[in-house]
SETORKOL-862202 format. One record per residue (C-alpha): residue in one letter; x, y, z. Coordinates in pm, whole numbers, padded with zeros to 5 digits, always signed. Layout:
// residues N
aXYZ...
//
This chain:
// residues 597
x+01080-04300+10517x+00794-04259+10343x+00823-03912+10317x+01169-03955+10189x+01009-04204+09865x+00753-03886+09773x+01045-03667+09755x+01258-03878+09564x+00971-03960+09350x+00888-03631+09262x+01220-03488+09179x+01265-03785+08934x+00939-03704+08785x+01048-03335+08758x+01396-03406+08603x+01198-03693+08352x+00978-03386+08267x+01244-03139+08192x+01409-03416+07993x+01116-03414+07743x+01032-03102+07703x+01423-03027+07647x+01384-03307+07362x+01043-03144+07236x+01235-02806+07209x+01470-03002+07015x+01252-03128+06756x+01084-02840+06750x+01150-02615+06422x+01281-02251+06419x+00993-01985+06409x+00768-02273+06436x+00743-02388+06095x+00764-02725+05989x+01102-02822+05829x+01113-02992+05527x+00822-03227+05547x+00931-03426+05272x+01279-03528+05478x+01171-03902+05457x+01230-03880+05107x+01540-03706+05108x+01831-03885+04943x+02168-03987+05148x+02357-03708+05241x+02629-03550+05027x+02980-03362+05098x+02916-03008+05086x+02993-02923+04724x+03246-02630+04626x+03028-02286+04536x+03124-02242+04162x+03216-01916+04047x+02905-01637+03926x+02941-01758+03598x+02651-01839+03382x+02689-02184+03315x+02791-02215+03694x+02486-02421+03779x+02570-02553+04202x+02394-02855+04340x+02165-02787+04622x+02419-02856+04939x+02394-03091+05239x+02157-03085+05555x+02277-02880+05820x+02156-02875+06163x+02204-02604+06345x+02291-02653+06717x+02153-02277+06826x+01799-02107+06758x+01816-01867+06534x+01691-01521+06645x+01323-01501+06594x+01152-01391+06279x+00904-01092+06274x+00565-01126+06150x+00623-01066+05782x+00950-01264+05776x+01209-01010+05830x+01496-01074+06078x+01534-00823+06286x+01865-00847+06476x+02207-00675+06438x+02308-00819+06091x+02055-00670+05876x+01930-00319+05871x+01548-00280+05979x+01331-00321+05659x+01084+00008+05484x+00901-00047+05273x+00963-00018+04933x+00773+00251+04729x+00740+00204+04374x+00847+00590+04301x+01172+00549+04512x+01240+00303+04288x+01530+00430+04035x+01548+00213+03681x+01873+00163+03497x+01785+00079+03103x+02112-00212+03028x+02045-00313+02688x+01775-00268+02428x+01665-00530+02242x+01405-00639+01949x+01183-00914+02024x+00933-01099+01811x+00614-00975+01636x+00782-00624+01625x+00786-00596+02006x+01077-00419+02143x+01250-00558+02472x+01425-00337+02727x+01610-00520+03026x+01686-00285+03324x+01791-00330+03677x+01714-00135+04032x+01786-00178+04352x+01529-00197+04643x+01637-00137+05068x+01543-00529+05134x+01638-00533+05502x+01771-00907+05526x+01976-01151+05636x+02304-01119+05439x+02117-00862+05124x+02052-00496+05305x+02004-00406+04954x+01879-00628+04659x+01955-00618+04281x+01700-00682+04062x+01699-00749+03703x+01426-00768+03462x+01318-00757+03089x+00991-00635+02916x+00801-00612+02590x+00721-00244+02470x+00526-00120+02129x+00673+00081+01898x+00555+00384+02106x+00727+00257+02387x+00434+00131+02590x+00392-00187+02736x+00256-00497+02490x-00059-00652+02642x+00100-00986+02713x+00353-00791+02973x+00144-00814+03221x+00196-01181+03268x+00488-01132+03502x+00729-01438+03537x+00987-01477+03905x+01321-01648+03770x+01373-01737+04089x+01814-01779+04126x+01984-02026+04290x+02299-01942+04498x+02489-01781+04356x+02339-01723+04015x+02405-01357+03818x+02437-01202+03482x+02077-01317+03382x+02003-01128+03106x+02293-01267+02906x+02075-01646+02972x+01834-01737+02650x+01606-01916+02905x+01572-01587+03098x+01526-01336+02723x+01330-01603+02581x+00960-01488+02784x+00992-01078+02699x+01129-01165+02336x+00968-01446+02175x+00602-01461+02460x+00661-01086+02553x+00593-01159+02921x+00793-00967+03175x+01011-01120+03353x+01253-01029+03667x+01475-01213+03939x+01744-01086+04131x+02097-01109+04305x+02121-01294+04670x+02356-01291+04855x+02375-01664+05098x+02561-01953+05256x+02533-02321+05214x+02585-02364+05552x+02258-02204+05601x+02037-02453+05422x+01803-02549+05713x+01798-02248+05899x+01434-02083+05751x+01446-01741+05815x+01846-01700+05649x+01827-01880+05373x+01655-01677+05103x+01446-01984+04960x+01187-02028+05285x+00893-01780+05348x+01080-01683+05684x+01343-01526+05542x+01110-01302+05420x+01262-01287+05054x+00907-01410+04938x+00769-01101+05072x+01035-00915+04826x+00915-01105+04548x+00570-00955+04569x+00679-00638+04638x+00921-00613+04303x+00584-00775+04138x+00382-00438+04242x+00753-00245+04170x+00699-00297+03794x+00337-00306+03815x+00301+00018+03910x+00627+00159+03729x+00459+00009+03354x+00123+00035+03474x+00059-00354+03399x-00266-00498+03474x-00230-00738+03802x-00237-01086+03743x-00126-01377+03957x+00272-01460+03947x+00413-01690+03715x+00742-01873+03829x+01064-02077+03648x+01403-02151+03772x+01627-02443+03863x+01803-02591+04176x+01764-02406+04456x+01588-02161+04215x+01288-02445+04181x+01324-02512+04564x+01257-02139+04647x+00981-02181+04333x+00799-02482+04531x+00807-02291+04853x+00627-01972+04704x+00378-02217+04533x+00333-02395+04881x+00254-02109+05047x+00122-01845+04805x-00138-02085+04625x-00355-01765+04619x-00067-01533+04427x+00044-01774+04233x-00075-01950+03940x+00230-02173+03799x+00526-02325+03887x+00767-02494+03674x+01095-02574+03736x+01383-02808+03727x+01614-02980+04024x+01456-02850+04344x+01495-03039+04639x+01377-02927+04984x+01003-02915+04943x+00702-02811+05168x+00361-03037+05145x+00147-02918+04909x-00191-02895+05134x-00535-02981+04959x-00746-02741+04748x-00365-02560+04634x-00451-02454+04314x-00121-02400+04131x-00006-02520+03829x+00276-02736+03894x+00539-02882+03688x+00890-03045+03827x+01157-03120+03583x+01486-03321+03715x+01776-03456+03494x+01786-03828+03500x+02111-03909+03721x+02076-03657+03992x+01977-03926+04274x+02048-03645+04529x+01706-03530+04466x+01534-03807+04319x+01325-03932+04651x+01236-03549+04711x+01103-03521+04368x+00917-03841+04328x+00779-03780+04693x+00654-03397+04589x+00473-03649+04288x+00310-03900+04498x+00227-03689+04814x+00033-03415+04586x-00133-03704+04442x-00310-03802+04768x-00433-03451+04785x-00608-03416+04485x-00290-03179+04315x-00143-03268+04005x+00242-03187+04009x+00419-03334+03615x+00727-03453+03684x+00951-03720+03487x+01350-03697+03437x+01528-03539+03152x+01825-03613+02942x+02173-03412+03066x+02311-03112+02904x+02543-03395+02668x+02827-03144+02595x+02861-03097+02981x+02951-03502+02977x+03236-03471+03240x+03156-03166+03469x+03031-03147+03804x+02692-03033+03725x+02649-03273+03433x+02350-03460+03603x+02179-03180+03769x+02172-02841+03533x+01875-02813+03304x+01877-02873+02943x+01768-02647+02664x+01517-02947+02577x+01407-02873+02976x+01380-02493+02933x+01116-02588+02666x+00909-02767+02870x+00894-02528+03127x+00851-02268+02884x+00542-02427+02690x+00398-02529+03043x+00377-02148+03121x+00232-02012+02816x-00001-02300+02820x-00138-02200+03173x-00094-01786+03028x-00341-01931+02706x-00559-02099+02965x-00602-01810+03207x-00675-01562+02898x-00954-01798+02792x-01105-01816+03106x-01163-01468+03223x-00803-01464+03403x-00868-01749+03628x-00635-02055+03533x-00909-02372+03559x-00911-02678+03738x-00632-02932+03600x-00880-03197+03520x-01042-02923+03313x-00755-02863+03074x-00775-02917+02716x-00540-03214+02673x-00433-03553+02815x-00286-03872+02828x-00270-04210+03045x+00092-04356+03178x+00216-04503+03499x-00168-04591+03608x-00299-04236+03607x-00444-03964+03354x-00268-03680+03356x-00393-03348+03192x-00200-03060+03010x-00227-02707+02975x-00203-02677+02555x-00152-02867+02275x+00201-02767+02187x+00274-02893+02552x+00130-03188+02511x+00259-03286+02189x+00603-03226+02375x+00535-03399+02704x+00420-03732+02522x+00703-03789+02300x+00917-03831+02627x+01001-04180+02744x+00807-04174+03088x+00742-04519+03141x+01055-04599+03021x+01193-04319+03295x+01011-04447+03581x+01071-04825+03552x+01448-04760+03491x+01485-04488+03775x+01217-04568+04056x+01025-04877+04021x+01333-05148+03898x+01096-05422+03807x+01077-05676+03578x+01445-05734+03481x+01367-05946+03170x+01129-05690+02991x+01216-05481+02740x+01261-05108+02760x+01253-04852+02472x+01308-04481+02411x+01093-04399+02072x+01178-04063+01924x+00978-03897+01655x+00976-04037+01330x+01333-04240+01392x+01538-04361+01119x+01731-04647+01300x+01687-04906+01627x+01957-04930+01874x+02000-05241+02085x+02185-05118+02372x+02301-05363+02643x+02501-05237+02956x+02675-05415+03183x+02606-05381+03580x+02990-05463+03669x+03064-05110+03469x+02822-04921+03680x+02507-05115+03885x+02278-04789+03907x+02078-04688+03641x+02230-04350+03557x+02505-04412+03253x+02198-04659+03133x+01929-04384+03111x+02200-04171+02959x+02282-04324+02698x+01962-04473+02602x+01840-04060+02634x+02151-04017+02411x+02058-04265+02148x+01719-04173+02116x+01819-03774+02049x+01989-03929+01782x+01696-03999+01573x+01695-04398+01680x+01501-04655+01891x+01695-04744+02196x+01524-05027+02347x+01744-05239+02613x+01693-05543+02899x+01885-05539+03216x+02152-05772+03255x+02089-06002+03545x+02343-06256+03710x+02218-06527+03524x+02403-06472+03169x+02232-06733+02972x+01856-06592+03085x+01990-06213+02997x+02094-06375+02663x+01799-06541+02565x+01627-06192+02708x+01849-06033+02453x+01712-06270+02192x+01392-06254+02196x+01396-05867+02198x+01620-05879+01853x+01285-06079+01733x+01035-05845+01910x+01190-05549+01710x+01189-05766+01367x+00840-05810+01401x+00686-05474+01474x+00561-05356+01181x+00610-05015+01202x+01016-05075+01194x+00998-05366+00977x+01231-05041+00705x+01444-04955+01007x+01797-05087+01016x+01927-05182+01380x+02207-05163+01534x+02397-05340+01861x+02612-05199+02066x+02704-05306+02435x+02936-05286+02731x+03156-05539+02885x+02955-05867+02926x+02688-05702+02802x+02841-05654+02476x+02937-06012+02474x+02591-06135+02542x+02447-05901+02256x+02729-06015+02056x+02620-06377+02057x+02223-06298+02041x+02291-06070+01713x+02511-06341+01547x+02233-06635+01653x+01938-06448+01522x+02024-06155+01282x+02076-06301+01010x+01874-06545+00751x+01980-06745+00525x+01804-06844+00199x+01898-07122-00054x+01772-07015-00396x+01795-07187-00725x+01944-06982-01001x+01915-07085-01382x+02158-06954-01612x+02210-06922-01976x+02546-06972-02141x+02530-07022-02548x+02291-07300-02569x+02345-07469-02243x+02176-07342-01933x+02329-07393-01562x+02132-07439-01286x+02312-07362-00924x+02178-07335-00554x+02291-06960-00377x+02302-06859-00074x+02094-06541+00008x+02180-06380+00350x+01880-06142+00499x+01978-05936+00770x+01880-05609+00885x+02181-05599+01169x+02373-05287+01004x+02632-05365+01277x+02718-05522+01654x+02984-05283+01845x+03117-05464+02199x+03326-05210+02390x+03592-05380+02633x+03364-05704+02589x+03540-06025+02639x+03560-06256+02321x+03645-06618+02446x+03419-06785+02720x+03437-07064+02903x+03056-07135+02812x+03082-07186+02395x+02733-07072+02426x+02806-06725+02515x+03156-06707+02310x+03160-06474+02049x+03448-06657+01912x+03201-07001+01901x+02869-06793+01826x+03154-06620+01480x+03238-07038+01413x+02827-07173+01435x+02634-06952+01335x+02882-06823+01021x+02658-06476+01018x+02866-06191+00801x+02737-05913+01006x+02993-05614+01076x+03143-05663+01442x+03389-05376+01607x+03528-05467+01844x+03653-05152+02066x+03896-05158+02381x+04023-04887+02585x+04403-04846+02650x+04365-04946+03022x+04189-05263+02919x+04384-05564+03049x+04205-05863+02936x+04286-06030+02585x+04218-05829+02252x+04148-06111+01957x+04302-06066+01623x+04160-05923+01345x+03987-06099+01137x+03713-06104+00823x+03378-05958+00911x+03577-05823+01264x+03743-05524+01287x+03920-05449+01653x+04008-05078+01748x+04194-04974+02062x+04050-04667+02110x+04047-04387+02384x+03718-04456+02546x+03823-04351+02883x+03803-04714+03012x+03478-04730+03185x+03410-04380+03321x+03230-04259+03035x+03386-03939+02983x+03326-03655+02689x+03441-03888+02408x+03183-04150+02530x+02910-04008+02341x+03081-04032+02006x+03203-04410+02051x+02814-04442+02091x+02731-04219+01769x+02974-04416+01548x+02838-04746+01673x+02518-04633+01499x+02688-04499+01152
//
């Protein structure tokens, strides 16, 4: 009987065993590389999105996580697969290499630009062959300009082409003379988390390539060897961050816009790291803010904050994820300032906390490459960014957006029944403030009489600073937002004066008591706002009656808008205008710029 227990006991133990290590294998990652480390601050999953067509302003979102349920045939040493798809890899020898000239072109300071192509034998997954594009500076003899040998990767995402028709790509050989390159890849979505097919992980071995089309052009231009400098966006800055992550000793800049599925940075990395993302793409804001903090701990300084969208894409799929020209900019100064740095320092790019220039926000100091860079970086709203988008504290405070020199202050109140994230909020607020004005705002809360008395006393907060004490204002807002602006404006925009006025007729002299009204409320603009209340205290109708203030009020409704539409009346003008009811579409953005006129 005994014996019959031991038995029992150990085939249970041996079936409990093979259990675990069954589950181990499981969690275990293909070619034994950790998968995305930063998966705890992935965003929710998403539908797979549709793969636009290889246009240039085709700009796809990074797609879903996809497990796969099989291993995926094991990686060689350097990265390349070695199974039936893909043809074994040779390597590539710099005078095998055959260079088609595509287009001439002049560039600045008398430099000469000539983009070419080649193709290279890559040997993987899905791209036997590769086609690689590029663009450098020459002299009037035809030589190459000193500054070409600071070679930029524009790393693609899937499925970018036609890249020397993009100013962000002709922009570094004709106005920096850098040389510049990236090339076509051939993928599948579906292949997202499998790291040695999908071209943006080390395993696949396409960062191999990269270095290998590096020494291509060195050797074909004979360009003095420096480390690599890399740009791109979406899964272009997610195949940047892995390159960084892994080639900190190749490498000596990253910046890029809307990558996603990031590696840790480990300690001592000594990259130069900045990560763009436009304000509305949630998809990848946890990844993005994690890459931030994460770094942080490790003593590595990765610049991040969120950008305004791409306004004239207001409508299209990609509105909240493709970069801006304002974003190509940044990433563009951030790279010459780490070029300017390197040059001054005997080709070694310095310590961050060594750099020339910086500044203090969210708690930290954070340091910058140049001037010109800095001077950009700081007239960005990031504390404005970060309580809006990640930290959603302090509902009663005020926020502002402060452009350059502005020449007007928006009040802009939104209203959390018309959308209860913080992404047509930020927009519009970016969207003000690129118009030359102030856009300062408080969040509505449920309690309508606190959020009006919020709205209040930032009307008085704006009156008093003395440095837009000239500035006229302006208030615009949405649904019971607008209504609660409507009331504060009427309350306390405007001031009235009683002066007494002598005047002279023949002999006789009159002496009367005006009325001077003070106001510097141009105009309020309510867009599908109610006007009656059951509260008179947030009426616009009462506020109109009490408070008898002749500032300008438009009232705008959209055709769908079902609730009652007051009569006009003096000092009220009502429009029922297309404004897409409240999905913000392309017209939205000029309802917003003729609030402000």
């Amino acid at each position: 009987m005994k014996s019959s227990s031991a038995i029992l006991f150990a085939i249970t133990a041996l079936i409990v065993s093979g259990l675990f290590f069954w589950w181990l294998k499981g969690r275990s990652h293909v070619g034994g590389v950790a998968s995305v480390p930063l998966s705890g601050y992935e965003s929710p999953r998403e539908e797979e999105p549709e793969v636009p067509d290889m246009v240039d302003d085709a700009v796809p979102a990074a797609a879903p996580v996809v497990k796969s349920e099989v291993e995926a045939p094991a990686a060689k040493e350097d990265g390349r697969r070695a199974d039936a798809e893909v043809a074994e890899k040779h390597e590539v020898k710099p005078e095998e290499v055959e260079i088609k000239v595509a287009e001439k072109a002049e560039g600045a300071n008398g430099r000469h630009v000539e983009f070419g192509e080649f193709v290279v034998d890559a040997g993987l997954h899905r791209n036997k062959t590769v086609k690689v594009h590029f663009g450098i500076a020459l002299d009037a003899a035809g030589n190459p300009v000193p500054e070409a040998s600071n070679i930029v990767f524009f790393a693609p995402y899937y499925p970018e082409r036609g890249f020397i028709r993009k100013p962000q790509f002709r922009w570094y050989p004709e106005k920096a003379g850098y040389t510049i390159f990236s090339m076509d890849i051939n993928s599948d979505l579906s292949e997202v988390e499998i790291r040695d097919k999908m071209y943006y992980y080390k395993e696949s071995g396409f960062h191999d390539l990269v270095f290998e089309i590096q020494d291509i052009l060195e050797k074909k231009y004979k360009l003095s060897h420096k480390k690599l400098l890399i740009t791109g966006q979406s899964s272009g800055a997610t195949m940047a961050e892995q390159l960084g992550c892994h080639y900190p000793d190749r490498i000596d800049a990253v910046a890029v816009s809307g990558g996603h599925r990031f590696d840790l940075i480990q300690k001592g990395n000594k990259v130069a790291w900045l990560s763009l993302l436009t304000a509305g793409d949630r998809y990848r804001y946890k990844a993005q803010f994690g890459l931030m903090r994460l770094s942080g701990g490790v003593g590595v300084q990765v610049l991040h904050t969120l950008m305004h969208p791409v306004w004239q894409r207001k409508g299209g799929k990609y509105f909240h994820h493709e970069a801006s020209l304002d974003d190509w900019k940044m990433l563009q100064l951030f790279i010459t300032g780490i070029v300017g740095l390197r040059d001054r320092n005997n080709g070694v790019v310095p310590d961050y906390h060594r750099w020339p220039e910086k500044s203090r926000y969210d708690g930290k100091v954070w340091y910058y490459p140049s001037k010109e860079f800095a001077d950009a970086w700081k007239k960005l709203p990031h504390e404005a960014i970060l309580e809006l988008a990640y930290y959603k504290e302090h509902l009663e405070e005020p926020v502002y957006f402060i452009p350059e020199s502005p020449k007007s202050v928006v009040v802009y109140i939104h209203d959390n029944a018309v959308s209860s994230d913080e992404v047509q909020l930020i927009d519009n607020l970016y969207f003000i403030m690129g118009q030359g004005a102030v856009a300062a705002t408080v969040r509505m809360s449920d309690d309508y009489f606190a959020t009006e008395k919020n709205i209040e006393r930032l009307l008085k907060a704006i009156q008093r600073r003395p440095e837009w004490r000239k500035l006229p204002i302006y208030v615009v807002g949405v649904g019971a937002g607008g209504q609660l602006a409507a009331v504060a404006a009427l309350k306390t925009g405007e001031r009235i004066e009683k002066k007494r006025v002598t005047k002279t007729y023949g002999k006789g002299k009159i002496i009367k008591t005006v009325i001077v009204r003070h106001t510097r409320i141009r105009k309020i603009t309510t867009i599908n706002s109610p006007y009656r209340w059951p509260f008179a205290k947030l009426s616009v109708l009462y506020a109109r009656w009490k408070y008898k203030a002749h500032i300008p009020l438009v009232m705008l409704f959209s055709k769908d808008y079902t609730g009652e539409i007051p009569h006009g009346a003096k000092y009220r003008e009502v429009k029922k205008v297309d404004v897409e009811g409240m999905t913000l579409g392309p017209r939205w953005f000029d309802t917003i710029k003729e609030a402000m006129k």
